[in-house]
N, C-alpha and C positions, 0 to 999 in steps of 0.2 A: 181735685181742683188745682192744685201745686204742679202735676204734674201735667194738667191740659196747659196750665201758662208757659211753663218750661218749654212744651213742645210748638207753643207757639210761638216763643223766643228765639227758639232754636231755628223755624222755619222763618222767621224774618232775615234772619241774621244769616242765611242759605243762602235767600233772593237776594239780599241783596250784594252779597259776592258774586253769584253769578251774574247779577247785571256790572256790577266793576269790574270782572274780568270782561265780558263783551263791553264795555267801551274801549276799558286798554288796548283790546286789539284794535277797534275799528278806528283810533287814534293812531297808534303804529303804524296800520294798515295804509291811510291816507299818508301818512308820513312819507312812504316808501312810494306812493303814488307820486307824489307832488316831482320828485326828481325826474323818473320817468316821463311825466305831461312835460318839464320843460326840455327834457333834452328832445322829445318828439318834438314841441315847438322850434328848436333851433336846426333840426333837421328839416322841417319845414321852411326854414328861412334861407336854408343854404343854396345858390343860385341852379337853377335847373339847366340851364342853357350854355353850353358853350363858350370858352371866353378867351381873350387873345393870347397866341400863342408866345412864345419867348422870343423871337428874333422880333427886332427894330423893323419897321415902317418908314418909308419917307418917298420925298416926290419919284415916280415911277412906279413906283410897285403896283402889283395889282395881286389878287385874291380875296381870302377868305379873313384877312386879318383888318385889311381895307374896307371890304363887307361893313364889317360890323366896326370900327373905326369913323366912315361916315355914318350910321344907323346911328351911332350913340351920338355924332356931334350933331344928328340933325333933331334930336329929343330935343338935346338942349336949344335950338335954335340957333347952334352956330353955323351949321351946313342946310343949303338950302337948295342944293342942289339933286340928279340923280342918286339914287343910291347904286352905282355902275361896278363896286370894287376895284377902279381904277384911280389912284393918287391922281392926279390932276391937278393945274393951280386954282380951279376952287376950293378942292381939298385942303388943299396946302394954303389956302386963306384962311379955312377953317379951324386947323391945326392951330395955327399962328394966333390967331383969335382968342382960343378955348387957352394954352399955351400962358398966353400976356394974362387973363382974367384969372386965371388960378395959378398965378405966381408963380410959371415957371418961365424958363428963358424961350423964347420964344425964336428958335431956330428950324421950326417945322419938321423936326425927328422925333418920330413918338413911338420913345423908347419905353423903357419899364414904367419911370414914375409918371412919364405922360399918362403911359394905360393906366395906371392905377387910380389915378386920380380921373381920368373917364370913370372908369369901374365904380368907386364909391359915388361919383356925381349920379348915375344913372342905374340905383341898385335895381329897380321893374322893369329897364331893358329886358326886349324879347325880340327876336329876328321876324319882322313883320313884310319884308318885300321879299320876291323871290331872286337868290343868288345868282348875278347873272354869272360870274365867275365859275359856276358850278358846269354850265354848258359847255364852257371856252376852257376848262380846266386840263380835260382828258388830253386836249389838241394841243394845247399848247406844251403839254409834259413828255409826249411820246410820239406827233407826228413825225415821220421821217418818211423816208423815197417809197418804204413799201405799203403806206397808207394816203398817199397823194391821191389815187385814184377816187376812194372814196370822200376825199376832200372834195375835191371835182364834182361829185354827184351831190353834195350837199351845197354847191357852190352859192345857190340862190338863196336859202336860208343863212347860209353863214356871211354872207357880204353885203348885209339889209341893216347893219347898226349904224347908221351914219351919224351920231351922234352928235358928232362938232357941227353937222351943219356944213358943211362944206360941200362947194358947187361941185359941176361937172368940169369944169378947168381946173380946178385942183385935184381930181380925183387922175386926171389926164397928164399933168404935166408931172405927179407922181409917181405914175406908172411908167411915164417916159423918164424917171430919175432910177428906177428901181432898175428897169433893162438897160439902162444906159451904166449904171453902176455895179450890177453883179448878174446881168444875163451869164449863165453859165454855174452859179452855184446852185447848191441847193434851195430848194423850194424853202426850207426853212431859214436858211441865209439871207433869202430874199423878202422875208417876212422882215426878219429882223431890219432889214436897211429900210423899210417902209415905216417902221415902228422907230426909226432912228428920226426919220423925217416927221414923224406925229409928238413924238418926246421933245425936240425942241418946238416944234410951234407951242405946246403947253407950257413951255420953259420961258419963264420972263427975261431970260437971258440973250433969249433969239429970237427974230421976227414972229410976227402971231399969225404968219400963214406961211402953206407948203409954196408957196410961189418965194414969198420972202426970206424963205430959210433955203432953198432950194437955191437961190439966186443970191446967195449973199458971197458977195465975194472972198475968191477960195475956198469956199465950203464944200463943193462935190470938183470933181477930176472932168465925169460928164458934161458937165457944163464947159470949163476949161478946154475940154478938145473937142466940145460938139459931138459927143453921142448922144448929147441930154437928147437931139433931135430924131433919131434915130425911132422907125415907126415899134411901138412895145410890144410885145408878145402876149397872150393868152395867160401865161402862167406870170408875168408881170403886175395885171392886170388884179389876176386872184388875191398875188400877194399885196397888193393895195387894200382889196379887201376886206383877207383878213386881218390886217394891222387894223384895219376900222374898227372890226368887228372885238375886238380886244386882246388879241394874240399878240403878246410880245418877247421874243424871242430872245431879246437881246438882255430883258429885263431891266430896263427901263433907262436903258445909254443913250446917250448924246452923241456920241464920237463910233468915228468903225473907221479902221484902216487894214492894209496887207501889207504885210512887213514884209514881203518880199518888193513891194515897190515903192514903200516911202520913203520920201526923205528930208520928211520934219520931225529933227529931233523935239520937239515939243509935244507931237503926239506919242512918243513913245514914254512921257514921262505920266499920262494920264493913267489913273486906277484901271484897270486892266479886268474885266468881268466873264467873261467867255470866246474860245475862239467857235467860230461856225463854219465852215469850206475854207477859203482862201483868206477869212476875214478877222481879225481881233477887234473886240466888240467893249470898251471901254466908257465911264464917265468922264 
């Protein structure tokens, strides 16, 4: 009898360590779980998508940073405009806007802590339109003389963005500002000086149309000696187009002069951006 109890002792007191050692583990066990589930969760939380690049933004620009620059300020409801990835002065209203409300100075440069503070405003931003800049991207980084052809043959597609809305007398007296002012450079020179003439009309600095910016006194040389009149060429024509169409060559200047024929020392004292043919291409 002693020793049926003994052995029945002995076999409680078995079960029941082996049930304490399986909880210790399965205790441990989740232990070691619980880090893992949160560090998946915070990889789960970290942004999937894309976010803007390290150089500054501001009026002109156009791409992939401007993209998603208006996309985030139209979440918030400060852009209510296209989403075009082109700076423009709605942009640049919106900038200015988002800028004053989240306590920064409001100079429409949206620099690092601009973006950042987009960034944290808009953590479930996702890229929901499609980039128009994505189309106009390739053309505007690498067209030159030995790709014009096939410009040409896309001409109808690429010179369909009219955007601003602008008639057929401004599309015209354009085209007669562009051959009147660089018939003779490059097809891409001649981009730029039509992109010269679309940059200040979006600039509240200068008239809000190509007739007003074109005709403001002193502003093109064409005018000044009447080539403005001068009937425009086919590739004049183009390059009206595609300044529409969002190609800007110039990257986004105001100002173009030839140093071999100017002679205002005040244009020479302008930020200086790219030369292209015959032409220095400045803000």
């Amino acid at each position: 009898m002693k020793k049926t109890m003994v052995w029945i002792c002995t076999g409680i007191l078995a079960a029941s360590a082996i049930t304490y050692t399986g909880l210790f583990k399965n205790d441990s066990a989740q232990q070691q779980a619980e880090p893992l589930s949160t560090q998946q969760k915070v990889q789960a939380a970290q942004p999937s998508q894309p976010t803007f690049s390290s150089g500054a933004v501001d009026f002109g620009s156009y791409g992939q940073d401007v993209y998603e620059l208006q996309s985030r300020l139209k979440l918030l409801g400060f852009f209510g405009g296209k989403v075009d990835s082109h700076f423009g002065s709605s942009t640049l209203k919106a900038v200015k806007g988002f800028q004053k409300e989240f306590g920064i100075r409001p100079d429409g440069v949206v620099g690092a802590k601009t973006k950042l503070k987009l960034v944290n405003a808009t953590p479930n931003w996702k890229p929901t339109e499609t980039p128009m800049h994505r189309n106009n991207q390739g053309s505007a980084q690498g067209q030159t003389a030995d790709n014009n052809d096939k410009a040409d043959q896309n001409d109808e597609t690429m010179g369909s963005a009219n955007t601003m809305g602008l008639s057929e007398n401004d599309l015209k007296i354009m085209a007669n500002a562009v051959y009147g002012e660089s018939r003779g450079e490059p097809f891409e020179g001649q981009v730029a000086v039509a992109a010269v003439i679309l940059n200040r009309v979006k600039s509240p600095s200068f008239p809000n149309s190509p007739s007003g910016v074109i005709f403001q006194p002193g502003a093109f040389t064409a005018v000044a000696d009447g080539q403005i009149w001068l009937t425009p060429n086919e590739t004049a024509q183009k390059a009206v187009r595609q300044a529409l169409n969002g190609w800007d060559p110039s990257g986004g200047c105001l100002y173009y002069f030839n140093p071999k024929t100017a002679t205002s020392k005040w244009i020479w004292s302008r930020p200086q951006v790219k030369t292209i043919g015959e032409h220095i291409f400045c803000m």
